[in-house]
VEXLUM-241498 format. One record per residue (C-alpha): x, y, z; residue in three letters. Coordinates in steps of 0.05 Angstrom, whole numbers, padded with zeros to 5 digits, always signed. Layout:
BEGIN
XYZALA/...
This chain:
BEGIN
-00066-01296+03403UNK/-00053-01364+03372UNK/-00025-01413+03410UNK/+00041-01437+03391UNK/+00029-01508+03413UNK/-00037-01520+03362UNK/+00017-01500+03297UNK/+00048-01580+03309UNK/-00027-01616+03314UNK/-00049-01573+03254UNK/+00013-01588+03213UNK/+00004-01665+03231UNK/-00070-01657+03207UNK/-00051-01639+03146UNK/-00007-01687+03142UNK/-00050-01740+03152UNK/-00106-01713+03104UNK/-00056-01706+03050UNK/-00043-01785+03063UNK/-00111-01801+03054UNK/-00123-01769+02997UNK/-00061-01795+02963UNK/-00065-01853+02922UNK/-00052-01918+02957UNK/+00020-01945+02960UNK/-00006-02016+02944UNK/-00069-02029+02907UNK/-00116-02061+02948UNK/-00161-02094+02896UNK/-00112-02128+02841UNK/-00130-02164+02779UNK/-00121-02236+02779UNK/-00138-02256+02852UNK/-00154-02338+02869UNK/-00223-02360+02850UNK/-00249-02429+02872UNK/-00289-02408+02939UNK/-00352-02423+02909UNK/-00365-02502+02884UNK/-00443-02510+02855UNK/-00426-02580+02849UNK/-00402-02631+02888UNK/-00344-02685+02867UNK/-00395-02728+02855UNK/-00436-02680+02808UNK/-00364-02662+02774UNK/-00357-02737+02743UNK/-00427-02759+02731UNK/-00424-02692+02688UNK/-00362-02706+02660UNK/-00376-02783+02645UNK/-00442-02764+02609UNK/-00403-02709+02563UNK/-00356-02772+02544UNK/-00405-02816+02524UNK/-00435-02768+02484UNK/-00375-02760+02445UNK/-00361-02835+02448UNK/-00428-02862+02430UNK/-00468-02793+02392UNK/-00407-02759+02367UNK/-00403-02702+02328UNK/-00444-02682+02257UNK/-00422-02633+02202UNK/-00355-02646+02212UNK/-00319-02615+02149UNK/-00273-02660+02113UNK/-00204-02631+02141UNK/-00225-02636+02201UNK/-00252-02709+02191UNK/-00191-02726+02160UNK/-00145-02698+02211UNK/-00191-02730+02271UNK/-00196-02794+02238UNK/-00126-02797+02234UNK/-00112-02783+02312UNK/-00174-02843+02330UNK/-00240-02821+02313UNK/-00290-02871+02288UNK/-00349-02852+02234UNK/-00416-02879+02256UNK/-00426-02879+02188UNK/-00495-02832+02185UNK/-00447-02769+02176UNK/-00429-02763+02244UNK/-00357-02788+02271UNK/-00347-02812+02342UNK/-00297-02782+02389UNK/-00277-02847+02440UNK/-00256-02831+02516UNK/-00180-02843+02505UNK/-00185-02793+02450UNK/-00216-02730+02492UNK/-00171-02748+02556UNK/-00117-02752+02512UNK/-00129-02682+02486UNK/-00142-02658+02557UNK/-00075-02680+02582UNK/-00038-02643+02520UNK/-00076-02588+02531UNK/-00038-02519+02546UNK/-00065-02511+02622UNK/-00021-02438+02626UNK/-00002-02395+02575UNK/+00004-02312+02571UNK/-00048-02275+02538UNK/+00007-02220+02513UNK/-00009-02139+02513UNK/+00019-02096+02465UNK/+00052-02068+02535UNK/+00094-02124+02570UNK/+00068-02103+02639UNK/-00009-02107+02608UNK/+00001-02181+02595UNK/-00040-02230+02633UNK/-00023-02305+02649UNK/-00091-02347+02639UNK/-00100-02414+02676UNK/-00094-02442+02752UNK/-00148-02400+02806UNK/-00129-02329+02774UNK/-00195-02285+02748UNK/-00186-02223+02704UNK/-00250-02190+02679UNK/-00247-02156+02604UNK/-00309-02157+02552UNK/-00327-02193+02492UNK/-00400-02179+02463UNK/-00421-02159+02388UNK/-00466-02113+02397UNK/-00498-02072+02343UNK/-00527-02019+02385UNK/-00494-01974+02433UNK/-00530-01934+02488UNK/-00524-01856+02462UNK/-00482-01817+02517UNK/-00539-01750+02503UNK/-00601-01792+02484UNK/-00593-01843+02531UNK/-00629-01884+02482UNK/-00596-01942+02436UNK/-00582-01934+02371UNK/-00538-01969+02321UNK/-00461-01978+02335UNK/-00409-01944+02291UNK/-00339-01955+02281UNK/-00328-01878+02321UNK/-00357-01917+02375UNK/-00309-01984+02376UNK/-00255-01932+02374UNK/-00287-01891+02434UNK/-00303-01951+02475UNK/-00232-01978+02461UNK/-00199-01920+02483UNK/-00242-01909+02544UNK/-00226-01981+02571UNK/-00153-01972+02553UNK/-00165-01920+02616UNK/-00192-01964+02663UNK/-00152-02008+02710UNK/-00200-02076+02718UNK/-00210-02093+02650UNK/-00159-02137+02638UNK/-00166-02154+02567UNK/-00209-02124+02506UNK/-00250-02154+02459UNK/-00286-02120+02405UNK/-00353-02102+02446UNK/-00388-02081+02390UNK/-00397-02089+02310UNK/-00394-02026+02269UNK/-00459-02024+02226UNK/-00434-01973+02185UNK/-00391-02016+02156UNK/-00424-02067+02108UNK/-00364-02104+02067UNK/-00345-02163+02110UNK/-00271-02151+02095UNK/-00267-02075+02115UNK/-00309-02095+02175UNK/-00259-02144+02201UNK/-00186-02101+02185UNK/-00222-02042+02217UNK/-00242-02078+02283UNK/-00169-02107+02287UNK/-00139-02037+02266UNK/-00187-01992+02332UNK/-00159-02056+02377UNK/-00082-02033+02365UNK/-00093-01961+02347UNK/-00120-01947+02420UNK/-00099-01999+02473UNK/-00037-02034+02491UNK/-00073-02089+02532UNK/-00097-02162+02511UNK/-00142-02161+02453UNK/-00188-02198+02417UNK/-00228-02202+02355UNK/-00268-02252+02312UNK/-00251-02263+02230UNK/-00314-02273+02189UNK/-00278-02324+02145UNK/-00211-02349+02142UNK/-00183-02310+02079UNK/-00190-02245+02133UNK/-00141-02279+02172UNK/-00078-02275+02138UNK/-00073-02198+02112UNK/-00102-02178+02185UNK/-00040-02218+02211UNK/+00001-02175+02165UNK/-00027-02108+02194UNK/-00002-02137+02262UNK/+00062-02150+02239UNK/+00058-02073+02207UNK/+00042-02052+02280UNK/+00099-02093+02309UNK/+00153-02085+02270UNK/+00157-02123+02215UNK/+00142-02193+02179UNK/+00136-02248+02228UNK/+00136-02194+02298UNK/+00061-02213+02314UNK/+00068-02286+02318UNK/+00138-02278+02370UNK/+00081-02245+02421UNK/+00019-02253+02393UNK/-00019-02200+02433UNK/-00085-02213+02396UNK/-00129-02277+02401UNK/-00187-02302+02366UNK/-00262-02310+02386UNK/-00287-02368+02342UNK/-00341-02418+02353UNK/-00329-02486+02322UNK/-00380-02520+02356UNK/-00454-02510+02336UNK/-00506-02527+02382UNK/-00539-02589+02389UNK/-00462-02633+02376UNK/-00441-02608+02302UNK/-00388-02572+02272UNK/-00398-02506+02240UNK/-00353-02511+02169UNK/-00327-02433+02170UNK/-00312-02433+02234UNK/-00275-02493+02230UNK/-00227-02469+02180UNK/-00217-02404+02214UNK/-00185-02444+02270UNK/-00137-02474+02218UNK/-00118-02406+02198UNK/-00111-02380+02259UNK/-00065-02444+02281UNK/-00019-02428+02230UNK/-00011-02352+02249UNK/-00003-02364+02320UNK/-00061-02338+02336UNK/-00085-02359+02406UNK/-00158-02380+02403UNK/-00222-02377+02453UNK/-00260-02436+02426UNK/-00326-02413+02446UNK/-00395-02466+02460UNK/-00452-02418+02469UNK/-00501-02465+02478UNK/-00586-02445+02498UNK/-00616-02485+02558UNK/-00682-02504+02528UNK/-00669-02495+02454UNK/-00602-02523+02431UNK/-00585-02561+02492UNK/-00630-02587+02551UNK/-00671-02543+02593UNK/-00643-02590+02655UNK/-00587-02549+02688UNK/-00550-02623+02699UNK/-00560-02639+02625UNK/-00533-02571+02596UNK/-00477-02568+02632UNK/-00461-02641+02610UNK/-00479-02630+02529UNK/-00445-02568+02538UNK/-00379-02598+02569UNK/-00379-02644+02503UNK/-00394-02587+02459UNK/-00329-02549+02485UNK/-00290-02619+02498UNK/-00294-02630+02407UNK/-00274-02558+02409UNK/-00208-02581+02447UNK/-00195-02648+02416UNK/-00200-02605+02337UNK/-00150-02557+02362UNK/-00109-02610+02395UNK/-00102-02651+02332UNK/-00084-02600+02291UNK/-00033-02576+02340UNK/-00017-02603+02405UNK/-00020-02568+02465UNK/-00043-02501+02424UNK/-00055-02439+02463UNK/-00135-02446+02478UNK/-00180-02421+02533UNK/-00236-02468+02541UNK/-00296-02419+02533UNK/-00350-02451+02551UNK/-00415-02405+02564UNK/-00480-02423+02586UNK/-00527-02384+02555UNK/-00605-02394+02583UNK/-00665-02368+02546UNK/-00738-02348+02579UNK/-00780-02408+02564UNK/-00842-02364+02564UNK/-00822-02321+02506UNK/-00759-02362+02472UNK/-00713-02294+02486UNK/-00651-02293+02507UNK/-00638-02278+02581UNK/-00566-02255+02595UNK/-00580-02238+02674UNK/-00619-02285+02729UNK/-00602-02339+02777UNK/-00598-02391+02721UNK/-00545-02350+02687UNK/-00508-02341+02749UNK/-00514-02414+02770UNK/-00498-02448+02703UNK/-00440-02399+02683UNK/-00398-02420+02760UNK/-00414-02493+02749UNK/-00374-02482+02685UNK/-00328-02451+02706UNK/-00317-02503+02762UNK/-00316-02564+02712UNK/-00261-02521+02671UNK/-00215-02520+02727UNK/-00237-02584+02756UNK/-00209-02610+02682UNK/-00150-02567+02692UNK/-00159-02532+02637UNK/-00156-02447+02626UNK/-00232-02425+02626UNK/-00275-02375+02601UNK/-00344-02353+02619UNK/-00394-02305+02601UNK/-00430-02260+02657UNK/-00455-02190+02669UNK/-00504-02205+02607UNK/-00555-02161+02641UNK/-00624-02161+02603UNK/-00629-02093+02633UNK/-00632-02032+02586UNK/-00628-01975+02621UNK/-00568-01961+02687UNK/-00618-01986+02733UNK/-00631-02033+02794UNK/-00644-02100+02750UNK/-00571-02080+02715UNK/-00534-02074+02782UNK/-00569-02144+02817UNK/-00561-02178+02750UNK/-00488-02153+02737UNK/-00472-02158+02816UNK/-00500-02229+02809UNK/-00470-02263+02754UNK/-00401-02234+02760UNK/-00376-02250+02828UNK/-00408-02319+02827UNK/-00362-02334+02767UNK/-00309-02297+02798UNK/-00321-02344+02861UNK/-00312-02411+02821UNK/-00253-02392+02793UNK/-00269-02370+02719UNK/-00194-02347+02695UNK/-00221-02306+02640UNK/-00295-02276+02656UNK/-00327-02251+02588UNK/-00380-02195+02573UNK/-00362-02166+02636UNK/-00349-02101+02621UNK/-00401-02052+02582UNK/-00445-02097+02563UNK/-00528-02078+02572UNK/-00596-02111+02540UNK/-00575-02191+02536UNK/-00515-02172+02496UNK/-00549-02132+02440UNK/-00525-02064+02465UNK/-00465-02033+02502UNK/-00460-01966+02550UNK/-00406-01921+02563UNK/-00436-01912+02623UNK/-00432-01984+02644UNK/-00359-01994+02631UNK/-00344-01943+02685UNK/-00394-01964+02739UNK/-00375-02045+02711UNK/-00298-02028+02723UNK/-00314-01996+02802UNK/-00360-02072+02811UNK/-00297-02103+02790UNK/-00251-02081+02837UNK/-00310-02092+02893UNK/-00308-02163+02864UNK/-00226-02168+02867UNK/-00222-02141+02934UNK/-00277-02199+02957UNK/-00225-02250+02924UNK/-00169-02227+02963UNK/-00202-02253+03023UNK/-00175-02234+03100UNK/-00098-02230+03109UNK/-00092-02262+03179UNK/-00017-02243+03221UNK/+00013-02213+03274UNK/+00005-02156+03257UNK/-00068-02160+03222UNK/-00097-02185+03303UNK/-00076-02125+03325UNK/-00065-02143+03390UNK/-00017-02086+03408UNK/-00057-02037+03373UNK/-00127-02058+03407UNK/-00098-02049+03471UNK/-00071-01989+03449UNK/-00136-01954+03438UNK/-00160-01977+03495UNK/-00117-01954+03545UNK/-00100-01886+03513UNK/-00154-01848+03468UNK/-00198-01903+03470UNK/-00217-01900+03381UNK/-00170-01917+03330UNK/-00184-01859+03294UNK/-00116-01834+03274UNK/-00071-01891+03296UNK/-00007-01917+03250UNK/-00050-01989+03249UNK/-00109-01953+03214UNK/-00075-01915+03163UNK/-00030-01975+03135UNK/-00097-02018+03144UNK/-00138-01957+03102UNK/-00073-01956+03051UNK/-00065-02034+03042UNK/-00137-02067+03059UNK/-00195-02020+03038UNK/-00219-02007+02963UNK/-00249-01936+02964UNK/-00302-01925+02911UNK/-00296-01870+02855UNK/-00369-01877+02829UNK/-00414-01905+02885UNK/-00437-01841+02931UNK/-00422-01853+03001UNK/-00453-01782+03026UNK/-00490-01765+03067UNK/-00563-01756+03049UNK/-00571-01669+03055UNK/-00497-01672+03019UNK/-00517-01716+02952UNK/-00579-01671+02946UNK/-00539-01598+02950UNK/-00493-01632+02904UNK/-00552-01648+02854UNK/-00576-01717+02881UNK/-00540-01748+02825UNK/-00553-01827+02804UNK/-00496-01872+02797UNK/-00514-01862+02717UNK/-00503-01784+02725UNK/-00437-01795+02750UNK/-00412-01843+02709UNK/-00437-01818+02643UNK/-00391-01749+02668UNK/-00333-01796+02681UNK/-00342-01832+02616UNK/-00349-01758+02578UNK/-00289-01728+02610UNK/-00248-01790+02588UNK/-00270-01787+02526UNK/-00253-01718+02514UNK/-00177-01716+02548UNK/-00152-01787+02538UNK/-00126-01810+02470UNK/-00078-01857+02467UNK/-00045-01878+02403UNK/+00002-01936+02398UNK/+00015-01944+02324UNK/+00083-01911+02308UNK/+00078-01857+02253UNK/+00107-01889+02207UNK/+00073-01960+02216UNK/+00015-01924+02216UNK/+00026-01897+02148UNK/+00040-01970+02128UNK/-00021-01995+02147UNK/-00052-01940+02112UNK/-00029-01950+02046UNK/-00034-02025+02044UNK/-00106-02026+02069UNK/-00173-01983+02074UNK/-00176-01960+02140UNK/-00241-01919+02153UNK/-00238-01858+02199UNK/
């Protein structure tokens, strides 16, 4: 015969398993915690840095500079050195630093997805253009399609932690410029309602493009109201020049409200020095032109100051997306970006690796949370991204969007109260059961303070192998399958849809 008194404990058992297994009231590891713990350099580093990117400007200046843009710079107190490159004096680049936007919302499709970039806040989300994708059967590389931007779209659109897409990869089926770029935009706004980003080959792309968005908004003139896509585009050209197409698809995207990530991707031993001290400080210039062009032509224009450190191997001249160099170089920009005020991008989780292995978690680990550490508001390539940017994984945006929230919940740092001590409760467990195994303290801690890991096994060793002794690769490339097959969003109305259908070639 049962006894009567065991029905309450088992009925509070279940209870408190049900509890546990629900989802947590508050989410423990939210987007856009504080950076700014870590600081690579010191204040003294921060202006002898800074003081050698202005006289850079001030006394090398800036080549190639097209002849809008000279005209326009000119204008606002530039000076031509007369061999073809124009000078950009101090008063000039502070001046463009204190008109600067230092805030501004990066707007989703969805109100709630929107982000606000500047200040100490990090969000993770992707950028990348690469041209092969890791096969989910093969689990080799081969070229990227436009079925895959569409799938890898649609898969982050699932995922909490990336905060923001960018095209992650170009779709090499695809060879006329102009179908390439309306297509990209089009699997951006067909299949998430977060942030986006693309990149315009030339400027003529950017106008009908703007008037899909508009299509997908509601009408003429919607997009630019809440411009929920921005642009990548990289002015600057490494070693201090201009590049001309670029330049004029800033112009564009000025007058279509298009908010812009002005990108420096400068090479530590080939286009800039192989010094740490003087890349970061030829680098800082690079981005600082990018700043003072955009701040000419519009004042106080919507522009995160993306500048990304990019190292190569000096042994072989190839381009190394993961080590300590990367991870080093990429928080000391982000550092001078805030240290400037101003809203900054960097580039990390570049692993060189190919395959899901242990060099692509060290190298992803690495890079990420030391940029997450200085502060970078907007941290690029973080998401997806395998083999120094030339390929991208399913697989990785699932295991990269569990490292995030690892890396969020570091941010958040240790809540100190009352009620956090835990006097009461320590003396509690003490003096009654003598574990706090079970106690009203520990289940609001385990609700509001732990992060709890979809992907990373936390079995024991006899349980992973009866369950198949699957790799972290195994189970993400079933998490990424399973989304892929029951999630598909679509947030083009019907009859926009049609729209943008009949007044441009979208390829299916």
């Amino acid at each position: 015969m049962s006894d009567p008194s065991s029905a309450p404990r088992r009925a509070g058992r279940r209870a408190r398993l049900a509890k546990r297994a629900a989802p947590p009231k508050v989410n423990p590891a939210p987007a856009g915690p504080p950076g700014g713990q870590y600081r690579p350099l010191d204040d003294a580093d921060l202006r002898n840095i800074y003081q050698t990117a202005l006289r850079l400007l001030a006394e090398l200046g800036m080549g190639d500079v097209p002849d809008r843009l000279a005209n326009d710079l000119i204008g606002a107190g530039a000076q031509d050195r007369g061999d073809g490159r124009l000078r950009l004096p101090q008063p000039m680049v502070e001046d463009a630093i204190a008109r600067a936007a230092k805030r501004f919302t990066l707007h989703g499709r969805d109100p709630d997805r929107s982000i606000e970039v500047g200040g100490d806040s990090v969000y993770f989300g992707t950028g990348g253009a690469a041209v092969n994708t890791l096969d989910l059967d093969s689990g080799l590389y081969r070229p990227s399609t436009l079925a895959d931007l569409h799938n890898f779209t649609r898969l982050q659109d699932s995922l909490d932690n990336v905060a923001w897409f960018t095209r992650c990869c170009i779709a090499t089926d695809v060879p006329d410029m102009r179908d390439l770029d309306i297509n990209t935009a089009y699997a951006l706004i067909r299949n998430t309602s977060k942030p986006t980003a693309t990149a315009f080959t030339i400027a003529d792309h950017v106008a009908p493009i703007v008037a899909m968005l508009d299509l997908a908004a509601g009408g003429e003139g919607q997009f630019a109201k809440r411009p929920f896509m921005k642009a990548h585009i990289s002015p600057v050209i490494s070693p201090m020049r201009f590049g001309g197409d670029a330049v004029d698809v800033v112009y564009e995207c000025i007058a279509h409200n298009i908010p812009v990530s002005c990108i420096t991707a400068a090479q530590a031993g080939a286009t800039a020095p192989a010094t740490l001290a003087g890349f970061l400080a030829q680098s800082l210039a690079e981005t600082l032109a990018s700043l003072v062009m955009v701040n000419v032509i519009s004042p106080g224009y919507p522009m995160v100051f993306s500048n990304w450190p990019l190292v190569i191997d000096l042994r072989s001249g190839a381009f190394a997306g993961g080590g300590g160099e990367t991870t080093l170089l990429n928080a000391a920009s982000a550092q001078l970006s805030n240290w400037l005020g101003l809203p900054s991008g960097v580039a990390c989780s570049m692993t060189d690796a190919k395959a899901i292995d242990a060099q692509y978690g060290v190298e992803k680990g690495m890079t990420s949370l030391a940029a997450a550490l200085a502060g970078g508001n907007l941290i690029y390539e973080s998401s997806g991204m395998t083999a120094a940017l030339l390929g991208v994984s399913f697989e990785a945006f699932i295991l990269d969007d569990e490292m995030h929230s690892m890396t969020y919940r570091a941010l958040r740092g240790v809540e100190v109260s009352d009620d956090t001590l835990g006097f009461d409760a320590i003396c509690a467990a003490i003096l009654t059961d003598g574990h706090f195994l079970g106690a009203d303290h520990t289940y609001q801690a385990m609700e509001r303070d732990y992060y709890y890991p979809q992907i990373a096994d936390r079995e024991q060793p006899r349980t992973w192998q009866e369950a198949g002794a699957q790799t972290a690769w195994d189970r993400a490339r079933a998490k990424a399958r399973q989304v892929l097959a029951d999630y598909h969003p679509c947030y083009i109305d019907p009859d926009a849809d049609a729209a943008i259908r009949a007044q441009f070639r979208i390829l299916d």
